[in-house]
N, C-alpha and C positions, 0 to 999 in steps of 0.2 A: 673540929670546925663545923661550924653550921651552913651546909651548904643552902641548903632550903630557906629561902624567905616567903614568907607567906603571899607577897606580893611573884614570885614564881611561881609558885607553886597554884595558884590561880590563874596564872595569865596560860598553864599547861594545861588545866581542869578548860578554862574556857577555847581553847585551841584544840584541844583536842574533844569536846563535846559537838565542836561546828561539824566536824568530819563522822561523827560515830555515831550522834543522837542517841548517845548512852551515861547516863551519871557517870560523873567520873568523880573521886575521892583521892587527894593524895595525902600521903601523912609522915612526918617528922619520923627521925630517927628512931624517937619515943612512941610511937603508935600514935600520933596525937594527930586529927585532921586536920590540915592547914590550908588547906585549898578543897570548893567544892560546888557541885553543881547545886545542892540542895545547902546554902549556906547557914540552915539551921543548924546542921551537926557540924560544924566549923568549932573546934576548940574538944571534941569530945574524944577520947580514945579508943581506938579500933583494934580489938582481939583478935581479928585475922591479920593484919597488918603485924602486932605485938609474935605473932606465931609465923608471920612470915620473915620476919628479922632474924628471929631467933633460929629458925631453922634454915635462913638462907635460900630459900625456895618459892615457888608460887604456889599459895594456896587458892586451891577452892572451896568456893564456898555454898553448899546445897541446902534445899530446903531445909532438911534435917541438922545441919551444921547450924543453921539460922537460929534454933532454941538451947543449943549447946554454950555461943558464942556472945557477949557483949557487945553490944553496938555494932552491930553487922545484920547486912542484907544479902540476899544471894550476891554472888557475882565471884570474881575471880580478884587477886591480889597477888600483887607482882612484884617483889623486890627492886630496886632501883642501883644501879654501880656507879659508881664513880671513879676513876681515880686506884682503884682496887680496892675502895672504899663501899660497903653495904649504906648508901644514906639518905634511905626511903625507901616508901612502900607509893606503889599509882595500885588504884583498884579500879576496876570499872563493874558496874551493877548490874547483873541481869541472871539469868540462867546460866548456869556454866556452859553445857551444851549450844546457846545460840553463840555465846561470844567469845567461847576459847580459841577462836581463829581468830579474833582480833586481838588479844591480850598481848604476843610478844610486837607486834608493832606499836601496840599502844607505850610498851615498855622501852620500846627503840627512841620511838621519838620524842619522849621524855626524856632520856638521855642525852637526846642529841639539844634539846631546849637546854638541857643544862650546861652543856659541853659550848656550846655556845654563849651562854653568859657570863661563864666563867672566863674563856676566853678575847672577852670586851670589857670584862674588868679589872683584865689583867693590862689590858690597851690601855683602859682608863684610868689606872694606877700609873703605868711606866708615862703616861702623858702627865699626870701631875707632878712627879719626880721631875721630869724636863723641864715644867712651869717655873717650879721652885729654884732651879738650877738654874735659867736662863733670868729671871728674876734677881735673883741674889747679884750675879756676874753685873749686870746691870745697876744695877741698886744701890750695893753696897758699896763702900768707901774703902773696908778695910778686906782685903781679897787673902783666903787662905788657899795656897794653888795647889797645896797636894790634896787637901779635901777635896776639891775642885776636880782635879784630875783626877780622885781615886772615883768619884760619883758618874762622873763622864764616862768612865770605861765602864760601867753594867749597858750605857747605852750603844757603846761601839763607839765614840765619840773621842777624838784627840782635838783634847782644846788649843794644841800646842800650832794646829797647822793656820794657814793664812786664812784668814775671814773675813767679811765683808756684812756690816751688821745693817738689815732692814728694817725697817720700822712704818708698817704699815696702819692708818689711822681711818676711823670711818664714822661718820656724821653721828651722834650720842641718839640721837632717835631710832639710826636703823642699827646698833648693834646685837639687840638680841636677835632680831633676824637673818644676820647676815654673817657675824663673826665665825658661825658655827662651821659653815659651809665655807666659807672663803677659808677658814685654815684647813677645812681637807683641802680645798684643793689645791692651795698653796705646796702641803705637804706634798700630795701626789707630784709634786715639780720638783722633790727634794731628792739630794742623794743622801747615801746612807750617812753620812759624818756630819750631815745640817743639823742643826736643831731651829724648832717651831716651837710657839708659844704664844698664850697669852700673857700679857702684861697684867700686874695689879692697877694701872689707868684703861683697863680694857684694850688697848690696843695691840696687833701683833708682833711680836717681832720674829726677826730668820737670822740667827746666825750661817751664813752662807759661805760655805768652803771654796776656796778657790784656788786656782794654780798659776794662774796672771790675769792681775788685774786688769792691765790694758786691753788683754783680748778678751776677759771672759764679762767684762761689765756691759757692753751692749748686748748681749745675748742675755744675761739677765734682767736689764733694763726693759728688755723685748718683750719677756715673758712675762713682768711685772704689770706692763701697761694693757699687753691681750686680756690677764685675768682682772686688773683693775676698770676698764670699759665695762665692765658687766655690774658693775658697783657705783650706785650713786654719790657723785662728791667723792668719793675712795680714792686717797693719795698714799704715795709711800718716797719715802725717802732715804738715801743709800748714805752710811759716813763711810769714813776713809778707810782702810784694810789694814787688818791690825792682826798679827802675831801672837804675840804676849796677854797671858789673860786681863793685868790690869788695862791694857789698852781697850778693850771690848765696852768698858762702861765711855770712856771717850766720844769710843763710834757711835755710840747709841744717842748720845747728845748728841753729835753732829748731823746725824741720821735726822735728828726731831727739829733740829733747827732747821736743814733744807725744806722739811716740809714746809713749816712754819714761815718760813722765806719767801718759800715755791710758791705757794698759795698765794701770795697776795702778790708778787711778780708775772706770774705768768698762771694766774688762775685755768687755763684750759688745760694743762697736762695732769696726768696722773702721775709722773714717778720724778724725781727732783735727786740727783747726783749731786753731794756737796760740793765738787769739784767746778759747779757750773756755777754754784751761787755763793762761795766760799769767800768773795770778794763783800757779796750783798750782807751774809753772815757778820764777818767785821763789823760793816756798815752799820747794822743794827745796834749791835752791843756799844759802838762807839756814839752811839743816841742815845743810850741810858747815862752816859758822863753830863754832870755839872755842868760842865763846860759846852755841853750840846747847845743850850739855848739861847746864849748868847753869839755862840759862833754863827749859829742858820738863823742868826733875827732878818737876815735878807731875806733869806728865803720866805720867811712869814710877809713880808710885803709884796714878794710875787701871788702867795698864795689869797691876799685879799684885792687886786688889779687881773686874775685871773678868773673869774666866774665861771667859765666855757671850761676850762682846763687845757685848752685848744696849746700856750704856751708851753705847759708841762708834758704835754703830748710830743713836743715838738723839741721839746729837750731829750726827750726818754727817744723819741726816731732817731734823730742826730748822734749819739751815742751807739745805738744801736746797729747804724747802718755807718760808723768807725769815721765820721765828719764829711762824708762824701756829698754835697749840698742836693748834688742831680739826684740820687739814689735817695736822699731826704725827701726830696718835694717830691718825688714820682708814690712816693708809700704815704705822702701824707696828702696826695691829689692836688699841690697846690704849685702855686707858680712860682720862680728863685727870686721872682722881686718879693713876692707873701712871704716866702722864707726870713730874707733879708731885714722885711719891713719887722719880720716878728726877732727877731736877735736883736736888733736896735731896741725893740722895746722891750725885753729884757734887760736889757745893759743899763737901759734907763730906768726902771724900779729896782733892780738889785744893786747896779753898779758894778757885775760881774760878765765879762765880754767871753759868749760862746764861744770866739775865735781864739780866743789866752786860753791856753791849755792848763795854767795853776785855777786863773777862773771855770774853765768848764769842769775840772776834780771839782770846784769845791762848790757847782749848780749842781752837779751829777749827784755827789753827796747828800747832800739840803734834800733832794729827791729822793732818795733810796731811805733814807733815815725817815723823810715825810711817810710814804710807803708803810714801811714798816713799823710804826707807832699804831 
């Protein structure tokens, strides 16, 4: 395996020149330069490096070695380990005598440069693994649960336990900015058995473990809204808690529909629980029917006698505040005759009376369906 990318193996040479103000050369398994302060000799191979492989040691390199040797300059040349693996030389250029006290930290902390990216690509391997996994579960139609299950377990992950799938969405202008950071920190809120992701429509989703829903939903809905305040327009939406792995693509509809609901209902929140809009959800999908536009051609005549919106305001309080008149006109600042005088006029462009409860279902309706078109 090639541990060395020439893109490392540079970004080392320049890291560690800031510190030393000494060339520094590092070179492939091969003796070949891959990274270097003097990026002319980039591609050429280095016979101390080729002799420090081979003998597993650090050579020096002296005046006199200097006409011995191919493509070398004094300095020292240092093996590199990995893994228990020999899989590089770092050299640094100078006299041996001034910079043989720098040589094994220069050789440290090229390892540790590598020890460290190895160890972020391995983050950012096991992160794509989960993409693909939470992706699929989502996605797919047709669910094979022991592939499923057998994939889940490299992550620690039991798909079997109860979960609660999130689905968090953010304005298509700020996602390169934003997505990156909002899923660590998302994650940093995760226990070990979540899984995090991005979606292939860019958005994120959590499958979110839980142990009752009743209690543990506001406590996530808590922590969804602290991290979503810091997010422009950034909503998320919760489906129903699902068991069984086909059930998870379910939630994740329902999850995208509250948002989708959320927003245009009560646009100032950030987090939308289907269980609150679950009735508006119906609503929606029952205004994609044939039969929709015929049934609300009322409601299209309130909507052309209504200019102000002051009526549809005044339907959506009434409902809101469970037909309580006092508790109506004190939120809408007006008086129970203004109330009164506006229900009458309703009654009289629709023909559906506020106070018949078959008619205020089916103003209420007309509304939510209007809404959400």
């Amino acid at each position: 395996m090639q541990w060395f990318t020439p893109k490392l193996a540079q970004k080392i040479v320049d890291r560690t020149m800031k510190i030393l103000g000494k060339n520094i050369n590092v070179m492939d398994r091969n003796g070949v330069i891959i990274g270097s302060g003097d990026r002319s000799r980039i591609g050429h191979t280095h016979d101390g490096a080729l002799l420090a492989l081979k003998e597993n040691r650090t050579i020096e390199i002296d005046e006199q070695s200097v006409n011995q040797l191919k493509g070398v300059k004094m300095g020292v040349n240092l093996p590199i380990h990995f893994l228990g693996e020999t899989v590089g030389v770092i050299g640094i250029t100078g006299d041996p005598n001034d910079i043989r006290e720098y040589a094994e930290l220069v050789k440290m902390a090229a390892e540790m440069v590598l020890q460290q990216s190895f160890f972020l690509e391995q983050v950012q391997w096991k992160q794509r693994l989960k993409e693909d996994l939470v992706n699929q579960l989502i996605y797919d139609d047709y669910v094979d649960e022991s592939s499923f299950l057998e994939r889940a377990k490299t992550f620690g992950v039991n798909l079997f336990l109860p979960r609660l799938v999130i689905v968090v969405e953010i304005p298509h202008e700020q996602i390169q900015y934003v997505n990156q950071q909002l899923l660590r920190t998302i994650t940093y809120e995760l226990a070990t058995e979540d899984l995090a992701a991005f979606t292939y429509s860019s958005e994120i989703v959590v499958l979110k473990s839980i142990v009752n829903e009743e209690r543990d939903i506001g406590d996530i809905i808590g922590k969804m809204e602290r991290i979503l305040q810091k997010v422009t327009n950034g909503k998320a939406g919760i489906g129903p808690c699902c068991s069984k792995i086909p059930a998870i693509k379910q939630s994740y509809e329902l999850a995208k529909q509250a948002v989708t609901v959320g927003r245009k209902m009560d646009p100032e929140r950030y987090v939308y629980h289907y269980k609150e809009v679950e009735f508006e959800i119906l609503l929606s999908e029952m205004g994609q029917l044939p039969l929709a536009g015929s049934a609300f051609e009322f409601y299209e005549r309130l909507l052309e006698h209504d200019e102000t919106g002051e009526l549809q305001e005044t339907l959506h309080v009434y409902i809101q505040e469970k037909g309580e008149l006092n508790k109506t006109a004190s939120k809408l600042f007006v008086h129970r005759n203004t109330l009164r005088y506006r229900f009458e006029k309703i009654q009289k462009i629709t023909g559906k009376d506020p106070h018949n409860i078959k008619d205020l279902l089916q103003l209420y309706t007309a509304l939510i369906v209007h809404q959400l078109r």
